[in-house]
Steps between C-alpha positions, in 0.01 A plus 500: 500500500260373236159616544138292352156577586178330348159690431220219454161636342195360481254662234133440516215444282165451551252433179791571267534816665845684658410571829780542689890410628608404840811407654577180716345429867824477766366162512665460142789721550615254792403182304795650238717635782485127662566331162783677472652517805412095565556389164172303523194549337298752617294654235193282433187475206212798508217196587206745582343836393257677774248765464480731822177737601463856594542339835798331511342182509609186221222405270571308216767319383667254243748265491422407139768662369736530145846555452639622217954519481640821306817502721731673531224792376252440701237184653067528482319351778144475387140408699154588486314560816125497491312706773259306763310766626519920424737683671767744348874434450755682663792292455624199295757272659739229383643221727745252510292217704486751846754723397373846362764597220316832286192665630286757262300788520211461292125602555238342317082436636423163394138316471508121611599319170740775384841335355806686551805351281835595647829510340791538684771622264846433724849651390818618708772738373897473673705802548909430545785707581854418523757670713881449528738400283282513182223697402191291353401525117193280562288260715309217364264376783265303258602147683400617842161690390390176283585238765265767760248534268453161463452441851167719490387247257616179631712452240816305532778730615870559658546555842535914538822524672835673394714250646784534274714797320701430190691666321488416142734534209544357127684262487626414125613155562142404619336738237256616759473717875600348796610563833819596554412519922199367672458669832182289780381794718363531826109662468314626781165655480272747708130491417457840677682665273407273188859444469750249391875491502814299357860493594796269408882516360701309307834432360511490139754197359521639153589806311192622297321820370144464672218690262186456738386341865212214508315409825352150448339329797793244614210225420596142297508595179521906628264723347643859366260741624635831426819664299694846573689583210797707559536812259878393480672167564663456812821331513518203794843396574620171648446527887320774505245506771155600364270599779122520404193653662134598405224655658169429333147633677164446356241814421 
């Protein structure tokens, strides 16, 4: 079984000042969860920052916002939000047109004509394991954390979907990786357990020493999004049956 699970982070700033972390809204852990299991787009732009009163009640907002692309590092969401009246913040939001994807604790009195300037810094970190016939040396994730970063930011971007599993070796003819076996899996997906998972088999037609396994998204051109390499090579025989599965859940 091959294990993933994603940690998305959203780090706040108010006035050029740290304020504070927060992890996603199940609202945005079942927008990935969906992408993945649907292999449709899911994940959509951060198009409005909210203020929110010791009372629980919305205030001000803005949808005049900046976007600024470090991926795969990390993606800045920036707005300033002018207060209409006095009242004191308890929480700062940030949407996705209705859908509330990071919410803040943050607690600030404000006089009518205050300015707040928000900065939402954005980043994700990918955690792999590998179990089986191979132990894993390393995982590169970078494709799938760029293409989802970019989807805060309404960037374009790759479907977020591991459709595909191939196994990849050098070949010297072609100077270059390539797969030796390219395996389509079957993906269901549970948002109640913020959980995704991948199954499929194949038959390999060719005798070859495979060094690491790439998931792409089975789109037109596919679009690698993230690479297990093995700690040894793993020798793949002519009709041998590979048989592939993943579980990947979202924290």
């Amino acid at each position: 079984m091959i294990r993933h699970s994603i940690r998305v982070k959203a780090d706040v700033w108010i006035n050029g000042r740290f304020v504070g972390a927060n992890s996603p809204t199940e609202t945005l852990k079942d927008d990935i969860v969906t992408e993945m299991g649907t292999c449709g787009k899911k994940v959509t732009i951060i198009d409005k920052i909210c203020l929110v009163d010791d009372q629980g009640t919305e205030r001000d907002c803005t949808t005049d916002l900046s976007y600024e692309d470090h991926s795969p590092n990390y993606v800045l969401v920036k707005g300033s939000i002018q207060a209409t009246a006095s009242y004191t913040v308890a929480k700062i939001r940030a949407y996705s047109v209705d859908k509330l994807y990071f919410e803040t604790d943050y607690s600030v009195a404000l006089n009518q004509g205050d300015v707040l300037d928000v900065t939402y810094q954005i980043s994700a970190t990918v955690s792999c394991s590998l179990s089986g016939s191979v132990t894993q040396l390393e995982c590169d994730p970078s494709g799938y954390i760029q293409n989802l970063l970019k989807a805060f930011i309404g960037a374009d971007r790759a479907v977020l979907c591991l459709k595909r599993a191939l196994l990849m070796y050098y070949s010297e003819t072609e100077g270059k990786y390539v797969s030796g076996l390219a395996i389509t899996l079957s993906i269901s997906y549970d948002t109640a357990q913020n959980k995704v998972t991948g199954s499929g088999s194949g038959t390999s037609t060719l005798d070859f020493e495979a060094e690491y396994l790439e998931y792409d998204n089975g789109a037109n051109p596919p679009v690698p999004l993230i690479e297990q390499h093995f700690s040894q090579t793993l020798p793949i025989y002519r009709d041998t049956v590979v048989n592939v599965s993943y579980e990947f859940t979202v924290q």
